[in-house]
C-alpha positions in Angstrom: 32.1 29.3 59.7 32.0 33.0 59.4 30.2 34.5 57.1 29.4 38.4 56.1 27.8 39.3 59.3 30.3 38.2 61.9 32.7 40.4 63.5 35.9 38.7 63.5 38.4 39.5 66.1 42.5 38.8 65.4 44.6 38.8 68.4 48.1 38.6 67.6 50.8 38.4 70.2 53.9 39.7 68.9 56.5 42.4 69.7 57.9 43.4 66.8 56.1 44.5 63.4 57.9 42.3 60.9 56.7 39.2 63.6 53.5 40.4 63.8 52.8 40.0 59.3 54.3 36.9 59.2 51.7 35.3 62.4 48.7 37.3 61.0 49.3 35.3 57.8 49.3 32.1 59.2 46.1 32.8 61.3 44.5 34.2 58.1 45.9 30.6 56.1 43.7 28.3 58.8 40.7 30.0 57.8 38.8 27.5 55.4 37.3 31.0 53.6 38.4 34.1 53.6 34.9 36.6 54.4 35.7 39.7 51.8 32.7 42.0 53.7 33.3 40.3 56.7 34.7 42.8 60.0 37.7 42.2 61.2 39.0 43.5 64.8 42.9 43.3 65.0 44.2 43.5 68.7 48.0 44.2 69.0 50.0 44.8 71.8 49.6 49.0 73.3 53.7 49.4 72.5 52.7 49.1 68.7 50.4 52.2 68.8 52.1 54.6 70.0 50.6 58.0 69.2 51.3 59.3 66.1 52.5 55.9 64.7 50.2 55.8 61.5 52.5 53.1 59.9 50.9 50.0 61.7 47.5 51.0 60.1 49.1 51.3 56.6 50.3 48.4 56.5 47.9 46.6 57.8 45.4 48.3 55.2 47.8 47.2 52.5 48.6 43.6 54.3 44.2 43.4 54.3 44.0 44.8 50.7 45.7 41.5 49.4 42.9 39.3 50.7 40.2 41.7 49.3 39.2 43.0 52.9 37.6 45.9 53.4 36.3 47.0 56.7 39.6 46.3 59.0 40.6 48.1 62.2 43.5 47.9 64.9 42.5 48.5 68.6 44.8 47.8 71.4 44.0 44.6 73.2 44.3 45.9 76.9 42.3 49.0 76.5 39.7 47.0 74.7 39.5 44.3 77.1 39.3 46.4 80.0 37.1 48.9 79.0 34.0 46.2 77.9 35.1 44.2 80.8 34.7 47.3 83.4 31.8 48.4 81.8 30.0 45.3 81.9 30.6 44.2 85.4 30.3 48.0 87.2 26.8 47.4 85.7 26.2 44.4 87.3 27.4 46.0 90.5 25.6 49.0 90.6 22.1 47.0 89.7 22.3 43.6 91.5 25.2 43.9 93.6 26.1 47.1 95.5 25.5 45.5 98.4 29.0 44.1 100.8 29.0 40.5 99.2 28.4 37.1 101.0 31.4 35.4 102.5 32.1 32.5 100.2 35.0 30.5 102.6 35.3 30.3 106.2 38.7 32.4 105.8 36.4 35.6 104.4 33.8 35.3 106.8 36.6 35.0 109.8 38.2 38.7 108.2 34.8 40.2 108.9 35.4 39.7 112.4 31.8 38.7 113.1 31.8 37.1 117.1 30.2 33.4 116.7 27.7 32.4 119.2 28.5 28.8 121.2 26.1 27.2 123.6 27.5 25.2 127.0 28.8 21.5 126.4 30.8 22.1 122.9 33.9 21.4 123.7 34.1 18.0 121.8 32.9 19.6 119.3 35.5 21.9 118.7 38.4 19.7 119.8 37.5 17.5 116.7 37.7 20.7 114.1 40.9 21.5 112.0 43.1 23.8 114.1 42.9 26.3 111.8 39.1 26.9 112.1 38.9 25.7 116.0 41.2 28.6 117.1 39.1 31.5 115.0 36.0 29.8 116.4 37.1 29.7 119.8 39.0 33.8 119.9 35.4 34.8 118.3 33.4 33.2 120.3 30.4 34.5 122.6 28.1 32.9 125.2 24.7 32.2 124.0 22.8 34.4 126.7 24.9 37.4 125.0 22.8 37.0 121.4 20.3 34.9 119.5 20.3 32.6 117.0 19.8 34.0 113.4 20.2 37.4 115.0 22.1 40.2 113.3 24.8 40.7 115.5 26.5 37.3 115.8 26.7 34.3 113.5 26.3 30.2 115.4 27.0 26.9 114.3 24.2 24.5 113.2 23.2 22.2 110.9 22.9 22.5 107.2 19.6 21.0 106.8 18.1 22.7 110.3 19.8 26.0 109.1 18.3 25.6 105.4 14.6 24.7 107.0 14.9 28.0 109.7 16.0 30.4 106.8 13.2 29.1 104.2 10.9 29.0 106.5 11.4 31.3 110.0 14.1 34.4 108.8 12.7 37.6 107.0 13.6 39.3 103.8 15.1 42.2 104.3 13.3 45.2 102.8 16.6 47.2 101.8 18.1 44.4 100.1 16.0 42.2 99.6 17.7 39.1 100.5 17.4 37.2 103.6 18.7 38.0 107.1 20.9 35.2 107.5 23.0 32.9 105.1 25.0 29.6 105.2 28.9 30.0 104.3 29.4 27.8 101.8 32.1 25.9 102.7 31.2 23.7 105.4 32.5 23.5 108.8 32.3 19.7 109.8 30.6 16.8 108.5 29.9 14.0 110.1 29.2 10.2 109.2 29.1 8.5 112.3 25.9 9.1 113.4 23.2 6.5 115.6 20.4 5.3 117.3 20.8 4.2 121.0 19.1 1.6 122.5 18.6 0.5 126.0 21.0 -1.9 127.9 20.6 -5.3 126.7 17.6 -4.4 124.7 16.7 -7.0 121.3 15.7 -4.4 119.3 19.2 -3.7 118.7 20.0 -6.6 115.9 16.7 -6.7 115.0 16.7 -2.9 113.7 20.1 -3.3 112.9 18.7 -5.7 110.2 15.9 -4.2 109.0 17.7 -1.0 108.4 20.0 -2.9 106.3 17.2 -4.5 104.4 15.9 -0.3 103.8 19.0 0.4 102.6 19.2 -2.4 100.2 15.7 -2.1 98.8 16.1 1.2 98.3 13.5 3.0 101.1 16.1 4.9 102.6 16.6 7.2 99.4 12.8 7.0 99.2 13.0 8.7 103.1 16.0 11.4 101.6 14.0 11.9 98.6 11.7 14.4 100.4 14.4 16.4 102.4 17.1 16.1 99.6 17.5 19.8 99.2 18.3 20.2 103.0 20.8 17.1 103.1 23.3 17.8 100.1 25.1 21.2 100.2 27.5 20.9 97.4 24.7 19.5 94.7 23.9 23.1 93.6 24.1 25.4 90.9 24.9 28.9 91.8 25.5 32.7 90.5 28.8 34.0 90.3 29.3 37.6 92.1 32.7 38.4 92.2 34.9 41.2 91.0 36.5 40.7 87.5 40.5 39.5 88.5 43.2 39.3 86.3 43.1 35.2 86.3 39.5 35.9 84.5 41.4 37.8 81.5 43.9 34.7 80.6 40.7 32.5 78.9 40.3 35.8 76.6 44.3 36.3 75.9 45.1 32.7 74.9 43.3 30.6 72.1 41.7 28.2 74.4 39.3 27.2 71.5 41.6 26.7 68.8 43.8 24.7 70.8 40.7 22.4 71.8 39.7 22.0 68.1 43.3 20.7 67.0 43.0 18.2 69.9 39.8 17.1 69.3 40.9 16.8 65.5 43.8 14.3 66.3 40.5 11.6 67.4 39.3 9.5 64.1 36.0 9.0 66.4 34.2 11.4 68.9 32.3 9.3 71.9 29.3 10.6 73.1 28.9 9.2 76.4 32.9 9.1 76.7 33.9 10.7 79.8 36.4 13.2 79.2 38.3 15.9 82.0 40.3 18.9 80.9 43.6 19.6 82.5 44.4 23.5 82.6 46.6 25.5 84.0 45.3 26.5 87.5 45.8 30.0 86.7 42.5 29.4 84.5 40.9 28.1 87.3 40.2 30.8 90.1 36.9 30.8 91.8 34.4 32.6 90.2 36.1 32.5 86.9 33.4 30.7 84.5 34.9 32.2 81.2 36.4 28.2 80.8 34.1 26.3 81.7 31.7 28.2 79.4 34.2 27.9 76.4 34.4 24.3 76.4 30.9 23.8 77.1 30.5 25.1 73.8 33.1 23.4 72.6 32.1 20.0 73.5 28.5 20.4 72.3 29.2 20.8 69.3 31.1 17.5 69.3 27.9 16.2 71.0 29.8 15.0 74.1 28.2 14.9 77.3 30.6 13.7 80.1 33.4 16.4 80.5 34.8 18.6 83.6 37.5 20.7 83.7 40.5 20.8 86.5 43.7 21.7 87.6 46.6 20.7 86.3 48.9 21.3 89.3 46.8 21.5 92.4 43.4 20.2 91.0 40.5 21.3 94.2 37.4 20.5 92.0 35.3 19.3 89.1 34.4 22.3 87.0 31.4 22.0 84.1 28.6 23.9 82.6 24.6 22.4 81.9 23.6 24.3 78.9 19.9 24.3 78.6 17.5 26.3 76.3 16.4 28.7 78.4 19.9 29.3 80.8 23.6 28.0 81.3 24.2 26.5 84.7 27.9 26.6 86.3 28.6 23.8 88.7 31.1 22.7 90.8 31.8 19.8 93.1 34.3 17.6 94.9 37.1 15.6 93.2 34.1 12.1 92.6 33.1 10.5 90.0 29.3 11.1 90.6 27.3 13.0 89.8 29.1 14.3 87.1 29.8 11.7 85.0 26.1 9.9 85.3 23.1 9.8 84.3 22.1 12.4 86.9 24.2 14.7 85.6 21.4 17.0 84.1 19.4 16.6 87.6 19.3 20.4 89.4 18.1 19.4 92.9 16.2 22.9 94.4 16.4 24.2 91.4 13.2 24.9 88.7 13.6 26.1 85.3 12.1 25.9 82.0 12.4 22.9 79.0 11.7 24.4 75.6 10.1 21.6 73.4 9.2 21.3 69.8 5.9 19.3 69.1 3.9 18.4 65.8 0.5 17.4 65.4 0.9 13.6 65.6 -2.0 11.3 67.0 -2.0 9.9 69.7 1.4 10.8 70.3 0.8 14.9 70.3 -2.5 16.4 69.5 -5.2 18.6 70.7 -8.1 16.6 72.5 -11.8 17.4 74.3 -13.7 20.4 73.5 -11.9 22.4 75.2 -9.1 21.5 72.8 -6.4 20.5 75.8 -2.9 19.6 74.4 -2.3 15.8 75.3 -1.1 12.2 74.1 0.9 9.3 75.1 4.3 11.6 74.5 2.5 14.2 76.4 1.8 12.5 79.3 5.7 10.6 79.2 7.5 14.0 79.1 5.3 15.7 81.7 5.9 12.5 84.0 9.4 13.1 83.5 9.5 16.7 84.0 7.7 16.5 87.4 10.2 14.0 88.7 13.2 16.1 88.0 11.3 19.7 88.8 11.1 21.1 85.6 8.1 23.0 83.9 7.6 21.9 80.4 7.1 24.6 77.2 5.9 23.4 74.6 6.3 24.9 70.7 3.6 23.5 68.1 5.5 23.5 64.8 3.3 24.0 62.1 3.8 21.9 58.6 4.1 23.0 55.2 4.3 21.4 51.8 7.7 20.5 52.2 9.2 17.8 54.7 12.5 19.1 54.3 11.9 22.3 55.2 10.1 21.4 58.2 12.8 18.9 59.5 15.2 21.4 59.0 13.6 23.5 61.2 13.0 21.5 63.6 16.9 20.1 63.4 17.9 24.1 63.5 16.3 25.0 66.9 18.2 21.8 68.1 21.4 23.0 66.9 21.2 26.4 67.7 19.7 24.9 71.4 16.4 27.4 70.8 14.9 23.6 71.9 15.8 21.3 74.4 14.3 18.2 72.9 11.8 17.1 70.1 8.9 15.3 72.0 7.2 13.8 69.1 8.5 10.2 68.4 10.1 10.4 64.7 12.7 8.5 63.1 16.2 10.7 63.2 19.1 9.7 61.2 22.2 8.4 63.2 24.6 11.1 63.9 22.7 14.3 63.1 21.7 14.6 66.8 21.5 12.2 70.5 18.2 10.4 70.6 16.6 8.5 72.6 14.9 5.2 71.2 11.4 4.1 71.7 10.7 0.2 71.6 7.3 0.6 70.7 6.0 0.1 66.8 4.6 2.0 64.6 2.1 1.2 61.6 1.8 2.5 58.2 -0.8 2.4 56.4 -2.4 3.5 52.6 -5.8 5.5 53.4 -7.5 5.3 49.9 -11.1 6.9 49.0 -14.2 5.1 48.5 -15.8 5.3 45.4 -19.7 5.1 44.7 -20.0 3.8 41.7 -23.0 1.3 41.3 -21.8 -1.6 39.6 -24.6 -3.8 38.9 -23.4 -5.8 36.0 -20.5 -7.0 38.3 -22.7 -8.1 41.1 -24.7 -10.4 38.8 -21.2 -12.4 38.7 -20.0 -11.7 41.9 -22.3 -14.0 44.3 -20.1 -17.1 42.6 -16.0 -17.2 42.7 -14.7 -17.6 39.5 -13.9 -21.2 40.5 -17.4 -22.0 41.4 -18.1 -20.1 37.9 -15.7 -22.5 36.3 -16.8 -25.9 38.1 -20.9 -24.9 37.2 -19.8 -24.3 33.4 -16.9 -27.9 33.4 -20.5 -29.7 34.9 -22.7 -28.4 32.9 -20.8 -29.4 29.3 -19.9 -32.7 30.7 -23.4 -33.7 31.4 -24.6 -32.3 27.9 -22.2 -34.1 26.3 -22.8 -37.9 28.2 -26.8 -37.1 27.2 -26.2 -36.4 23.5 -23.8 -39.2 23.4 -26.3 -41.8 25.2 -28.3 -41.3 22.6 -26.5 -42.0 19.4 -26.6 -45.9 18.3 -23.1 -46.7 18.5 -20.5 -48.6 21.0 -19.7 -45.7 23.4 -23.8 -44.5 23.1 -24.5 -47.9 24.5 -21.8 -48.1 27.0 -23.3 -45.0 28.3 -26.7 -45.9 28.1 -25.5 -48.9 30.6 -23.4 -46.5 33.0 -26.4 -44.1 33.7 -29.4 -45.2 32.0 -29.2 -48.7 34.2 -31.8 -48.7 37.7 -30.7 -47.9 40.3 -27.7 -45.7 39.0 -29.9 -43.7 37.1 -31.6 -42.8 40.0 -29.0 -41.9 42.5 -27.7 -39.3 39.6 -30.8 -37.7 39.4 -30.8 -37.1 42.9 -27.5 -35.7 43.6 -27.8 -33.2 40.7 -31.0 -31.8 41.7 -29.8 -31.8 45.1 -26.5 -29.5 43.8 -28.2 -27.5 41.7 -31.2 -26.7 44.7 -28.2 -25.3 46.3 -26.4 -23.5 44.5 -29.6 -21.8 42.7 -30.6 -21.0 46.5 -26.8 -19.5 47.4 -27.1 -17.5 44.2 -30.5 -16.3 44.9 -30.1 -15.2 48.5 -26.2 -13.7 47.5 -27.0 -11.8 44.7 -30.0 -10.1 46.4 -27.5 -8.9 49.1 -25.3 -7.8 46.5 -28.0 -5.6 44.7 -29.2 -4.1 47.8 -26.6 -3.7 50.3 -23.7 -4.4 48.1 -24.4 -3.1 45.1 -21.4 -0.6 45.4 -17.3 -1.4 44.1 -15.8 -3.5 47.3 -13.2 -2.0 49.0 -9.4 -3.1 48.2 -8.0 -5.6 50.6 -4.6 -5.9 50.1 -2.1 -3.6 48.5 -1.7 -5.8 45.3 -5.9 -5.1 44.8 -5.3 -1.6 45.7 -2.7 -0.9 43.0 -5.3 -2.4 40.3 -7.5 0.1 41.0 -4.9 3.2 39.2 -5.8 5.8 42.1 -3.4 8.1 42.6 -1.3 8.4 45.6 -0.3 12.0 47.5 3.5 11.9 48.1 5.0 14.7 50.1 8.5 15.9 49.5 11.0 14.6 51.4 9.7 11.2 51.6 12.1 10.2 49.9 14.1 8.0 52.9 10.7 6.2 54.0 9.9 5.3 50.4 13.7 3.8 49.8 13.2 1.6 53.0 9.7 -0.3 51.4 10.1 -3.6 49.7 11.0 -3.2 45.9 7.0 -4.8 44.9 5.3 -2.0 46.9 8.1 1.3 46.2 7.8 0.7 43.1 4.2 1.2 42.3 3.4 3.9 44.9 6.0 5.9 43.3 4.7 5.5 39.6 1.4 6.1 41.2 2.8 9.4 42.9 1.8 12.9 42.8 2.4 16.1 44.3 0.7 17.5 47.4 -0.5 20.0 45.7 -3.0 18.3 43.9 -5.2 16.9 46.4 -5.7 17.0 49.7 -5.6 14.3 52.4 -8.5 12.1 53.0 -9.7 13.2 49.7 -11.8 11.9 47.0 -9.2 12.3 44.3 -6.2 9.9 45.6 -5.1 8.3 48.3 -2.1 9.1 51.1 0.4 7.0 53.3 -0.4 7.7 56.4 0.2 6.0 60.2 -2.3 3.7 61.1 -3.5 5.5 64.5 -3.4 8.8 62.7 -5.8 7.5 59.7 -7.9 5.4 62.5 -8.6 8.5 64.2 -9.2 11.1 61.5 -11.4 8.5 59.2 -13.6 8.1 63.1 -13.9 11.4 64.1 -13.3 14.1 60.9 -14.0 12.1 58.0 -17.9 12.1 56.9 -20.0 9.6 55.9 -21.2 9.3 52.4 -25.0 10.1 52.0 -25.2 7.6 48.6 -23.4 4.6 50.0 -24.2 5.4 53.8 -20.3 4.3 54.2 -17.4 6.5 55.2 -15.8 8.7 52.3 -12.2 7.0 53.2 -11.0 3.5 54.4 -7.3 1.8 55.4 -6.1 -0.8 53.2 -5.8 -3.5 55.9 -2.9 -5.2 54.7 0.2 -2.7 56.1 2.6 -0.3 54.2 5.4 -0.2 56.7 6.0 -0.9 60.5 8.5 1.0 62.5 10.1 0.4 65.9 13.1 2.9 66.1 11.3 5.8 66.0 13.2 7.8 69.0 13.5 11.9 70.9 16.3 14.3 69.8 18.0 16.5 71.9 19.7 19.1 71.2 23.7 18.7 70.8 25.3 17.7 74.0 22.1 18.2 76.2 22.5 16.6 79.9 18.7 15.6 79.4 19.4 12.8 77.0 20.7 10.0 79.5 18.0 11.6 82.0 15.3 11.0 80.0 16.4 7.7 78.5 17.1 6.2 82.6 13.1 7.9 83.5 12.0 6.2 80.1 13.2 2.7 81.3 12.0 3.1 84.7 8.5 3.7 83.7 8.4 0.7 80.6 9.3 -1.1 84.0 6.7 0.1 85.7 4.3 -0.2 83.6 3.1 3.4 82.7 3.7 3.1 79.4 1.2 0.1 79.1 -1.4 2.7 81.1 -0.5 6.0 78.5 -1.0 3.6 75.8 -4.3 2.4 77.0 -6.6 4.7 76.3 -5.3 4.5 72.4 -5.3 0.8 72.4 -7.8 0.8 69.3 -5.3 2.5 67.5 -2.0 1.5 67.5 -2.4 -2.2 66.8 -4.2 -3.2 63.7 -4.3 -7.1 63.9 -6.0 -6.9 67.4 -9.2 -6.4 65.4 -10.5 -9.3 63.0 -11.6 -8.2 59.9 -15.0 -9.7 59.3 -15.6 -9.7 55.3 -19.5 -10.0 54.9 -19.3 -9.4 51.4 -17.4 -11.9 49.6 -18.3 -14.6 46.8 -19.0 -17.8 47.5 -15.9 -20.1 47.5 -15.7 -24.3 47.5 -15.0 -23.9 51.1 -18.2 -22.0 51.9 -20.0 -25.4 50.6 -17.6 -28.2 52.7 -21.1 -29.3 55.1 -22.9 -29.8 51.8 -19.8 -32.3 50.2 -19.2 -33.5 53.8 -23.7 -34.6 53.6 -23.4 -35.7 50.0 -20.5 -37.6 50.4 -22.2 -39.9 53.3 -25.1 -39.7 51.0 -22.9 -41.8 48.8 -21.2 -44.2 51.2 -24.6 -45.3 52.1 -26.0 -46.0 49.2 -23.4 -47.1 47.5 -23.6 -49.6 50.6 -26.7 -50.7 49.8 -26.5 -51.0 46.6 -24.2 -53.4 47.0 -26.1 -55.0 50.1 -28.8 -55.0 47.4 -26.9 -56.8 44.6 -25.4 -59.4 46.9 -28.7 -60.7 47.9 -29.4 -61.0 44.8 -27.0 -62.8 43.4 -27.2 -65.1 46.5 -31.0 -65.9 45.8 -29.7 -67.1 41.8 -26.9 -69.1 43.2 -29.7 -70.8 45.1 -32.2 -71.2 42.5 -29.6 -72.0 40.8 -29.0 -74.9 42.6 -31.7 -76.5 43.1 -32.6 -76.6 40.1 -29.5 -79.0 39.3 -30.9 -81.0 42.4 -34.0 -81.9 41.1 -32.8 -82.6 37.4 -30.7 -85.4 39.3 -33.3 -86.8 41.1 -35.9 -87.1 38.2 -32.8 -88.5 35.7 -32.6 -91.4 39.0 -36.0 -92.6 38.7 -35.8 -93.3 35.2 -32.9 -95.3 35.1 -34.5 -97.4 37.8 -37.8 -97.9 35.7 -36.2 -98.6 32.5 -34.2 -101.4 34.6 -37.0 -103.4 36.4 -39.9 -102.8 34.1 -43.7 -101.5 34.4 -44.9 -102.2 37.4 -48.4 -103.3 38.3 -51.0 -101.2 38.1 -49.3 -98.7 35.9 -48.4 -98.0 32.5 -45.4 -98.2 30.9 -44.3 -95.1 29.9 -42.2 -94.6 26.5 
């Protein structure tokens, strides 16, 4: 969108005046706002301004003067053109290249008329080259005795990676131009793909090579083996600088509206793919070599569509795959054969040979980015992932520190800006990014949030007299204690229910067994209370610290809400939104890790900054701050952004993968194990009331207390009412026998010696 500072630039093709109103209206209508200070540059055709011919500028002032435009101006398109085009690339010239340019094709280094050096025993060589470059080779050619290789007088025939090792490494810079001696033409003279080992006659080792080699190639070694000498093995794989002279094919991206034309195409789609692969047919007038005025253009175009995957071709006689790699710090041009890799992978982004800088936006996040040691080194597990990454693809890594403020929105729109504007390549600090606003890559790791609330140090005796007992225990003591009272008062009154009760617990041996259990229950919980609430004065004696959010919010602190949190607040449950935001206040009122409220935070941040920055309270001998164990929030899409259509978002991503497979993201995460998972770690509470469960061993003791005597007691009365049932018995027994004897006496009389008895 222009706005008052942009110099706007109208080129309207037309011959004749009246033509020329009626198209600069309709440019002016598909402008969504018409910039009154804006400046406008009108370029016409050189037959409309003649000299002398003051009647174009008129009207054009009065045509302008309908729209409210001030600062207008007419300038003829060909002279204006020209004259920022010559003066830009003589400048060029006369700095970097005054010197007699590099052949770029066999056919210009043939019209040099160099003579090519050819050693004995190359005929079969040559009789398998095109005729075209056999018969140059072959009228140019010289013996080998007559010059050396990588002299100055003759060029030879080699190859690529032996003549990209000598040059590197054995040919001088020359101190006039300082370039090398020697080059390699670009375009290749031969390849060759039927190279092989030779073995002996007859020799095993044939098949059995044959298959290990196989078995290499499949598992990958053989890429392992390129990987070293990959520079020297691919000649078409790199980016290079454009030198030539400014043609007239270079002029036809500036005369037609290449980027207008792309915008109403791109309109027409109701959904824009990012990893959609997409070519561009132009004309192949567009598409001379050298001419990067196209490929740059829809570079720009496409990133700001976000797309990824394009090149741009021929329509007609389509040679290559042109597209442009727009970094932070440069804009690569590339070019390649008619193949679908690499420029519509993953590799796209990857510049082989080639080392440049990554611009990266950072905030102070542990352990993800932060300063570490004393001698305050920038590390942390994003550190270590993106450096990984940027030595595998060759890249040095610059990292920007953005420094927060008060307000969240500012700072992310920052942050989004560079991205936009491609000042950055890439945020490295894991954070969550809406969907749409940028390319991201996501992280499946999770993250913790947590409420870091103060501790307080207020003494609260009074509490602690109560506190060695749960409120059910409490309950159960007092429910006893009545109970008892009341079956004593009523065992003595001298009515029905006082005597059933004096038979229930006044009776032996029940009596007993009562008095035992309850002075066994009350020895123990008069011991518990003793020993509790002697811990509780001395150690304590202090408020305990909340254990779950819904004790938290009881307490009324405060909690410090930044702006802009406004997204991570709407995604909490309802019972736990709710109350932080009635409990919220501005940042500006306290500080974090303060005394005065308390902050969401993540849990490794707050785990580290309560252990190492946070002091300990010289009252309560306890840290000043502590985490609510029970969790805010856990996240596991938190993801990188890239800036708009950068190559290093599916190179990243495939690196990324590789090393969760390889397990280096279990070794970053190691060393910060401690904090980034909060349920490894039990929570012991040492403080707590006593509960019925703390006294199960004594129920489980009393309980076979009871069984056996209650087994005994009724051992006890069995016997004894055995023993009556005997008694009992004989007693009948003997009443029989005595009641016999009389009968028989009364019967027969007194007998002899006796006396009757009446």
């Amino acid at each position: 969108m222009p706005d008052e500072s942009s110099l706007i630039v109208l080129f309207v093709d037309c011959r004749t005046r009246s033509f020329m109103y009626s198209t600069l209206s309709m440019i002016l209508r598909d402008f969504n706002r018409i910039v009154r200070n804006g400046k406008y540059l009108v370029l016409v055709e050189d037959a409309l301004l003649r000299p002398g011919n003051g009647s174009i500028s008129a009207d054009l002032g009065h045509f302008f003067a309908t729209y409210n435009i001030v600062y207008c101006t007419c300038f003829a398109v060909i002279s204006f053109i020209l004259i920022e085009s010559y003066l830009a690339t003589v400048t060029s010239f006369f700095l970097a290249y005054r010197f007699v340019p590099d052949a770029k094709t066999l056919d210009e280094f043939f019209a040099t008329g160099i003579p090519i050096r050819l050693e004995e025993g190359m005929d079969d060589f040559l009789n398998n080259l095109e005729p075209r470059v056999r018969d140059v080779i072959v009228a140019r050619a010289v013996r080998g005795t007559e010059c050396e290789e990588f002299s100055s007088g003759c060029a030879h025939l080699d190859t690529f990676a032996r003549a990209s090792v000598r040059i590197k490494e054995l040919v001088g810079v020359d101190p006039i131009s300082g370039r090398k001696r020697s080059y390699i033409v670009p375009e290749m003279v031969a390849r060759y793909s039927c190279m092989s080992y030779a073995f002996a006659r007859g020799s095993p080792l044939t098949d059995v090579v044959a298959v290990y080699l196989q078995w290499m190639y499949e598992a990958g070694l053989m890429r392992l083996f390129h990987q070293d000498y990959e520079q020297y093995l691919q000649p078409n794989g790199y980016a290079h600088t454009l030198e030539d002279s400014l043609t007239f094919e270079h002029l036809m991206s500036l005369w037609s509206n290449l980027h207008i034309q792309f915008k109403a195409i791109m309109r027409d789609f109701t959904r824009i793919v990012r990893n959609g692969k997409y070519i561009v047919l132009v004309e192949d007038a567009y598409l001379p070599k050298g001419n990067v005025a196209v490929a740059i253009e829809l570079g720009s175009a496409f990133s700001t569509y976000n797309v990824v995957y394009w090149c741009v071709t021929g329509l007609r006689r389509a040679a290559e795959l042109q597209y442009t790699l727009f970094f932070a710090s440069r804009v690569y041009f590339m070019n390649g054969s008619l193949t679908y890799a690499p420029a519509f992978e993953w590799n796209r982004g990857l510049l082989r040979n080639v080392t440049f800088d990554i611009y990266a936006q950072a905030l102070i996040s542990f352990p993800y980015t932060h300063f570490q040691g004393e001698h305050r080194s920038f590390g942390g597990i994003d550190v270590n992932i993106f450096e990984t990454v940027m030595e595998r693809i060759g890249c040095q890594l610059q990292v920007r520190i953005v420094q927060p403020t008060d307000s969240r929105e500012n700072d992310i729109a920052d942050i989004t800006g560079s991205l936009h504007r491609l000042k950055a390549d890439v945020m490295m600090t894991r954070r969550h990014v809406d969907v749409g606003i940028l390319p991201v890559v996501y992280i499946p790791d999770i993250t913790y949030y947590c409420l870091v609330a103060p501790r307080t140090t207020q003494i609260d005796l009074t509490q602690s007299l109560l506190r060695p007992f749960s409120g059910a225990v409490w309950w159960f003591i007092v429910v006893c204690t009545v109970m008892i009272s009341a079956l004593n008062e009523l065992s003595k009154q001298h009515t029905r229910l006082g005597r059933l009760g004096q038979q229930l617990f006044a009776r032996q041996p029940i009596a007993s067994f009562y008095r035992i259990c309850l002075a066994i229950i009350s020895f123990v919980l008069i011991e518990s209370y003793l020993a509790t609430v002697t811990s509780f004065f001395l150690a304590y004696r202090f408020v305990p610290d909340a254990k779950t959010l819904d004790e938290f919010f009881t307490t009324g602190i405060p909690i410090r809400l930044q702006e802009g949190m406004d997204a991570f607040l709407n995604n909490l449950e309802p019972r736990l939104r709710d109350p932080i935001m009635a409990r919220g206040v501005g940042a500006s009122v306290c500080a974090p890790f303060s005394s005065q409220c308390a902050h969401l935070e993540s849990f490794a941040m707050a785990s580290y900054e309560i252990s190492e920055n946070v002091g300990i309270d010289p009252v309560s001998g306890r840290k000043r701050s502590y985490i609510v164990p029970e969790m805010v929030a856990r996240y596991s899409y938190l993801s990188y952004a890239f800036a708009r259509g950068s190559p290093l978002t599916d190179l990243v991503a495939m690196y990324l993968w590789w090393m969760y497979e390889a397990g280096l993201m279990g070794l970053f995460r190691h060393q910060y194990e401690q904090y980034l998972q909060p349920s490894v770690h039990l929570l012991t509470v040492v403080d707590s009331s006593l509960e019925f469960e703390h006294l199960m061993s004594l129920w489980i003791c009393v309980s076979i207390g009871w069984g056996v005597s209650c087994g005994v007691f009724v051992v006890e009365v069995g016997h004894g009412w055995l023993q009556r049932v005997l008694k009992g018995r004989r007693q009948v027994a003997g009443n029989a026998g005595k009641q016999a004897w009389c009968n028989v006496a009364n019967k027969t009389g007194p007998i002899a010696g006796t006396k009757s008895v009446q």
